[in-house]
C-alpha positions as CSV (number, residue, x, y, z in Angstrom):
1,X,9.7,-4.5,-16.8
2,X,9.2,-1.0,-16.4
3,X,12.4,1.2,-17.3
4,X,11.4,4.3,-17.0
5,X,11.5,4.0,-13.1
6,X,10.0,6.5,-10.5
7,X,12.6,6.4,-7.1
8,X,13.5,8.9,-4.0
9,X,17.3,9.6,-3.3
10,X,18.7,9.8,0.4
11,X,18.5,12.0,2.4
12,X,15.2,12.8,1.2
13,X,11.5,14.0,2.4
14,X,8.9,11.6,3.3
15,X,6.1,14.4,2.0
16,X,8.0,14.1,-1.4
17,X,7.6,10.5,-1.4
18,X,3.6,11.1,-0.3
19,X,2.8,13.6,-3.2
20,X,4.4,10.9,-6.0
21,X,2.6,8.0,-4.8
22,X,-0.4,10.1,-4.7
23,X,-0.1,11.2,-8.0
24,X,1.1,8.3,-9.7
25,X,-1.1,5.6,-7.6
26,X,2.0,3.4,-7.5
27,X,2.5,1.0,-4.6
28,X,6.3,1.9,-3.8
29,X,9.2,3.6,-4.9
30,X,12.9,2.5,-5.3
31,X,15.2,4.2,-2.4
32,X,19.0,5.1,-4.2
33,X,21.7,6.1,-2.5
34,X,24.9,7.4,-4.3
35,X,23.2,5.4,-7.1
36,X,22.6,2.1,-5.3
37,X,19.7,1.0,-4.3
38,X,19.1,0.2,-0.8
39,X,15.3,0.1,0.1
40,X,11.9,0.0,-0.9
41,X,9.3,2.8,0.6
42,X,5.4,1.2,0.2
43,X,2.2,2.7,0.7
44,X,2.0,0.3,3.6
45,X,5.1,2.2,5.4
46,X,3.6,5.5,5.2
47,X,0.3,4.1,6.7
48,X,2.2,2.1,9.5
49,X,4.6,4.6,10.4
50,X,2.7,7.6,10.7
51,X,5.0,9.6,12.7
52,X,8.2,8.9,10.6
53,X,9.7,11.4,8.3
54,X,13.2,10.2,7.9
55,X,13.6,7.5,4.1
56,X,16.3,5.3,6.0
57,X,13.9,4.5,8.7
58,X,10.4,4.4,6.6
59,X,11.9,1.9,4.1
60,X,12.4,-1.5,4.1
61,X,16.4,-2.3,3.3
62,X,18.2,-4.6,1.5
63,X,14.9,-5.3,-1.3
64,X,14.5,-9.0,-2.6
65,X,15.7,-8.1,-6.7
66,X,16.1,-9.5,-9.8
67,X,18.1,-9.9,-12.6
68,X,17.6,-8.3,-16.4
69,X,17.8,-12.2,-18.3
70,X,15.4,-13.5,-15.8
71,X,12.1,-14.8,-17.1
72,X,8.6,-13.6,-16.1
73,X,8.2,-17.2,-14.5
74,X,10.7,-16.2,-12.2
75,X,10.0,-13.1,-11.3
76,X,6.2,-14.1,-10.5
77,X,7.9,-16.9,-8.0
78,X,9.9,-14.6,-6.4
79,X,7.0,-12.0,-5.9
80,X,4.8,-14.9,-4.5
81,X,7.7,-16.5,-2.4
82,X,8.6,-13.2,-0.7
83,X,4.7,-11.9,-0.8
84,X,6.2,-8.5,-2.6
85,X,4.6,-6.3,-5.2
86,X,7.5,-5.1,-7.2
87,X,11.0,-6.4,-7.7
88,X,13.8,-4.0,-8.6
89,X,16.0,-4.9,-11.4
90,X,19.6,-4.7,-10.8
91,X,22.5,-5.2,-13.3
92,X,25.9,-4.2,-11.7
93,X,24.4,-3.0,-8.8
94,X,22.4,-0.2,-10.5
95,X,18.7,-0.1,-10.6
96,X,17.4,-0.4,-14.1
97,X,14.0,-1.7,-13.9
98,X,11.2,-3.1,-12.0
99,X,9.2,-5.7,-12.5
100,X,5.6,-5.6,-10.7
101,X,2.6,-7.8,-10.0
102,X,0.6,-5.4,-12.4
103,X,3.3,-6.4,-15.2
104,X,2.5,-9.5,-14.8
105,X,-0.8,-9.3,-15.0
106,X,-0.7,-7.5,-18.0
107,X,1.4,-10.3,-19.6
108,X,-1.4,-12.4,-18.1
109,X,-3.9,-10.7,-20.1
110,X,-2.6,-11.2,-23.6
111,X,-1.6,-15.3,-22.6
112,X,-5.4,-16.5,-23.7
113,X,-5.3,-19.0,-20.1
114,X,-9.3,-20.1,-20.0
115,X,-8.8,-21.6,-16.6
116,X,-11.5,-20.6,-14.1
117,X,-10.8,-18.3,-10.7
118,X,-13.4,-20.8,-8.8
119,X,-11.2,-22.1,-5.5
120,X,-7.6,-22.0,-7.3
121,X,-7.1,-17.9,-7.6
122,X,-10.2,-16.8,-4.7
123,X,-10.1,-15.7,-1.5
124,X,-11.9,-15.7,1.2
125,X,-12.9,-12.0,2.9
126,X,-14.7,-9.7,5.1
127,X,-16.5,-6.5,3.8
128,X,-17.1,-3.2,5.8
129,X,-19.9,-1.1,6.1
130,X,-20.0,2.2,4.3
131,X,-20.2,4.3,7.4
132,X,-17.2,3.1,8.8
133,X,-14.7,5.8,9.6
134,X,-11.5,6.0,7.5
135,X,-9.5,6.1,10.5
136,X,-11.1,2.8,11.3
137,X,-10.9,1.1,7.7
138,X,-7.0,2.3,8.0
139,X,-6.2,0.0,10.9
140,X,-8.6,-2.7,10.5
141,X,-6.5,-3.0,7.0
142,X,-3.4,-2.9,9.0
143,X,-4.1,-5.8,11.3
144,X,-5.9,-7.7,8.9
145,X,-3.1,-7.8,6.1
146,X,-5.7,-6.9,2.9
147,X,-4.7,-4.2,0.6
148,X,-8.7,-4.0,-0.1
149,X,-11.7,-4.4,1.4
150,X,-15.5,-4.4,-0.3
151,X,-17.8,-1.6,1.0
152,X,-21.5,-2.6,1.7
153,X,-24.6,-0.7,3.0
154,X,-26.9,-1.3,5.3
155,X,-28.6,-3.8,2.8
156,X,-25.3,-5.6,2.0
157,X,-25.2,-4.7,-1.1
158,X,-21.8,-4.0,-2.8
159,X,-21.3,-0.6,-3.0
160,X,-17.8,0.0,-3.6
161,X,-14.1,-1.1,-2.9
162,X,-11.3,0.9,-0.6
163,X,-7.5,0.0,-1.1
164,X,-4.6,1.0,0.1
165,X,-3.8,3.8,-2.6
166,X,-7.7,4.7,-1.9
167,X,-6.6,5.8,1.8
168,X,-3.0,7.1,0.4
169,X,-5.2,9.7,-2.1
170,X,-7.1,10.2,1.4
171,X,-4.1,11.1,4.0
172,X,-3.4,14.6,5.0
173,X,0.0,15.9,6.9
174,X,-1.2,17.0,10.4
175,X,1.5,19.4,11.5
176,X,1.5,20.1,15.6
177,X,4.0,21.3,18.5
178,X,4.7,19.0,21.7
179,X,6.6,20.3,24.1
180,X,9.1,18.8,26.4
181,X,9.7,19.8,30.2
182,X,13.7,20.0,31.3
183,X,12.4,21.4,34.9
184,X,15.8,20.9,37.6
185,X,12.9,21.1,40.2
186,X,11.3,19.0,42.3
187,X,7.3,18.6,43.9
188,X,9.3,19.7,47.0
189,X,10.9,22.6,46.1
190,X,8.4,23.7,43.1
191,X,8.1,27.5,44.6
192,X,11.8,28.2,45.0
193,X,13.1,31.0,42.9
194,X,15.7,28.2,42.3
195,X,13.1,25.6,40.8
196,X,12.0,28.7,38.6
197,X,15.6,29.4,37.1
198,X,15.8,26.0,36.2
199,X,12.4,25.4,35.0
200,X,13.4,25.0,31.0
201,X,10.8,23.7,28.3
202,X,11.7,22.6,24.7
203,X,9.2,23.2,21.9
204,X,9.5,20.8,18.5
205,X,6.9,20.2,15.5
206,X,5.3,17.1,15.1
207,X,4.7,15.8,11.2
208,X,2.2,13.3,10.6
209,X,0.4,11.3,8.5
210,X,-3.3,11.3,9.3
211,X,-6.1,9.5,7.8
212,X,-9.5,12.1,8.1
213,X,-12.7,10.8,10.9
214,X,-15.0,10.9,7.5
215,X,-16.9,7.7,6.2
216,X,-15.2,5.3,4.5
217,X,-17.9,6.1,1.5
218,X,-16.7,9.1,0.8
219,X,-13.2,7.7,-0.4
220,X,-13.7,4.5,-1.5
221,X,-14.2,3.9,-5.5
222,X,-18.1,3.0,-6.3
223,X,-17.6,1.9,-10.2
224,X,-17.0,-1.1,-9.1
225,X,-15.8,-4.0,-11.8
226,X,-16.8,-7.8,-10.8
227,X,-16.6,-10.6,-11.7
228,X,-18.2,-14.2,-11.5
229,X,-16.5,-17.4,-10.4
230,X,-16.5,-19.0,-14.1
231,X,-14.8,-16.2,-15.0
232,X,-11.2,-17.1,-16.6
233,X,-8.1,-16.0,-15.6
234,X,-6.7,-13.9,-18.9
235,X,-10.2,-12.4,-19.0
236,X,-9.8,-11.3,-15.6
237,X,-6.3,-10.1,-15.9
238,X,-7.7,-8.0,-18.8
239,X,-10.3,-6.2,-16.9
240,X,-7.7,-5.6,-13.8
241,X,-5.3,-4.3,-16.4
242,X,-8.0,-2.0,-18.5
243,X,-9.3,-0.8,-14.9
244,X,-6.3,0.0,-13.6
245,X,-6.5,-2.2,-10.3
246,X,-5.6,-4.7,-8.1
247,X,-8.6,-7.2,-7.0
248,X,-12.0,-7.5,-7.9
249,X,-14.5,-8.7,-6.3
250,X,-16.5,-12.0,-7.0
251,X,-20.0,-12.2,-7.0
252,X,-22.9,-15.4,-7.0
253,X,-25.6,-15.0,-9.9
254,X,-27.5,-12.5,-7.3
255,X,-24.9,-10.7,-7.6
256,X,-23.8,-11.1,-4.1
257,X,-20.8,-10.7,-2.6
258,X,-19.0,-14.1,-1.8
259,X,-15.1,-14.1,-2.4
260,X,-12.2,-11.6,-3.7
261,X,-10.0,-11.8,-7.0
262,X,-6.3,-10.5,-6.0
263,X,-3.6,-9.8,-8.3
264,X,-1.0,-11.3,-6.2
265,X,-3.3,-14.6,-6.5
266,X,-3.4,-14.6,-9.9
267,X,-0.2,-14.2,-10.9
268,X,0.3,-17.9,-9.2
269,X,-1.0,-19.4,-12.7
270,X,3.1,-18.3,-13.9
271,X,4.2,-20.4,-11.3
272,X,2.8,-23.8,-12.3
């Protein structure tokens, strides 16, 4: 597990929680309160709830955790069970750790497994032109559930990959007013001194979390690492682990793209 763990206390700021998972390139961070934790805050909350600013209502409460003595083999069913990234570890009710997919698949790495990705670990996708606006990759990776998506051009040719910390590295805080009407007045009486008195307007600021209208191209990362389906899984684990990421794609001997490697796939093999 990790140890040295990154969290956000309550009350706290949502642009606090933006800047450290833009900096780290973490997936999440531990919410504490009076030193319990209660909640989780994703990448995938910030992109969902762009509006939000308030921790209690970004975060997803009461977080699936684990115990200290538990063995990676459990911690890998639990994370494919409850489709999670990162499991908190709690001993007496305080967070001392977290245990992650990318752990595991650095555990993976050093485990010498020679079995093959072909069928058992791939999965099928969709790729996205390099065009595409960000604003559209953001919601397509919404509704579609993928936390990456391969880039092609107009030659489909693989040109690069765009993730979720991709479009987190991306977002900007769009600040604006809106203003609410507390007019007493009605259509009928609109030209009465009476409607003017009581006309009354209440000005607040709006914070938001806004993907930019440029190409997806311009954001997504272009040294991309693949694979081939005879790969095996420890080698793969290896070059997720030494690249610092979470999928890569798979590729036919034309080097084509025709499947995706996942970590959260992977780490199935610690569950057999």
């Amino acid at each position: 597990m990790t140890s040295d763990v990154v969290s956000v206390e309550i009350p706290g700021n949502r642009d606090d929680v933006l800047k450290i998972l833009k900096r780290t390139g973490i997936s999440g961070v531990p919410v504490i309160k009076e030193g319990r934790l209660i909640g989780i805050i994703t990448r995938k909350d910030l992109l969902r709830k762009p509006d939000e600013t308030q921790l209690g209502l970004l975060m997803t409460p009461d977080p699936i955790t684990i115990g200290p003595d538990a063995t990676i083999r459990d911690a890998a069913r639990l994370l494919v069970k409850h489709n999670v990234r990162r499991l908190p570890v709690v001993e007496g009710g305080a967070l001392i750790g977290l245990i992650s997919v990318s752990d595991l698949i650095h555990a993976i790495a050093h485990m010498k497994i020679t079995d093959v990705i072909k069928g058992t670990y791939t999965s099928q996708t969709f790729a996205i032109w390099e065009e595409t606006p960000l604003t559209v990759v953001g919601k397509v990776m919404e509704i579609s559930g993928f936390d990456a998506i391969p880039i092609l051009d107009a030659e489909n040719t693989l040109k690069g990959i765009i993730s979720e910390r991709d479009l987190i590295r991306s977002t900007v805080i769009e600040d604006s007013v809106g203003v609410s009407d507390f007019s007493n007045g009605t259509d009928d009486d609109e030209w009465t001194w009476e409607s003017i008195r009581d006309n009354h307007t209440l000005s607040y600021s709006i914070s938001k979390v806004q993907l930019p209208k440029k190409a997806v191209k311009n954001a997504m990362v272009k040294n991309v690492v693949a694979v081939p389906l005879n790969a095996e899984v420890s080698e793969c684990a290896l070059k997720m682990k030494r690249a610092r990421i979470d999928q890569l794609p798979v590729i036919n001997g034309d080097k084509r793209l025709i499947a995706m490697l996942f970590d959260r796939e992977l780490i199935k093999v610690l569950c057999i």
